[in-house]
C-alpha positions as CSV (number, residue, x, y, z in Angstrom):
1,X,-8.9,39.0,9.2
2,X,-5.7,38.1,10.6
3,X,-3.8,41.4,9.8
4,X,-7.0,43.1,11.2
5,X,-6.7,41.5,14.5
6,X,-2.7,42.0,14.5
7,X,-3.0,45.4,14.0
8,X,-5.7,45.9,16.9
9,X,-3.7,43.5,19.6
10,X,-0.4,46.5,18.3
11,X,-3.0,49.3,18.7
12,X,-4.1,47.9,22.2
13,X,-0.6,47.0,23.2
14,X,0.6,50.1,22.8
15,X,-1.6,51.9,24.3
16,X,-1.4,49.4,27.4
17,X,2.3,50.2,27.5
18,X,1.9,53.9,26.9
19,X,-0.5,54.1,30.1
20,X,1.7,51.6,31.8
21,X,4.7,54.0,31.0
22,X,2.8,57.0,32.1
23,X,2.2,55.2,35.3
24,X,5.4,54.8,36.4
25,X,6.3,58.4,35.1
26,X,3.6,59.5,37.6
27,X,4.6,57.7,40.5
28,X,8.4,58.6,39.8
29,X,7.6,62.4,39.6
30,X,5.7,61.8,43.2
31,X,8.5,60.1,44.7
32,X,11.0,62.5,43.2
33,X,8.8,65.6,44.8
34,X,8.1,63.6,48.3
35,X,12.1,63.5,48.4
36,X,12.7,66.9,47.7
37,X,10.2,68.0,49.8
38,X,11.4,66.3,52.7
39,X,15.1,67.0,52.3
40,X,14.1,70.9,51.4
């Protein structure tokens, strides 16, 4: 039961962090463009 609900909180965890990550790469890759865009 225990190792059942560890490996779903790691499953979900991950995933959390993976959109999380994905997030930021997003809003970094915006930023990055809006910068270029304006200095181009």
């Amino acid at each position: 039961m225990l190792h059942t609900l560890i490996c779903l909180f790691h499953s979900y965890g991950h995933s959390l962090l993976k959109r999380f990550f994905i997030f930021l790469e997003k809003i970094f890759c915006w930023q990055m463009g809006d910068i270029l865009s304006f200095v181009g």
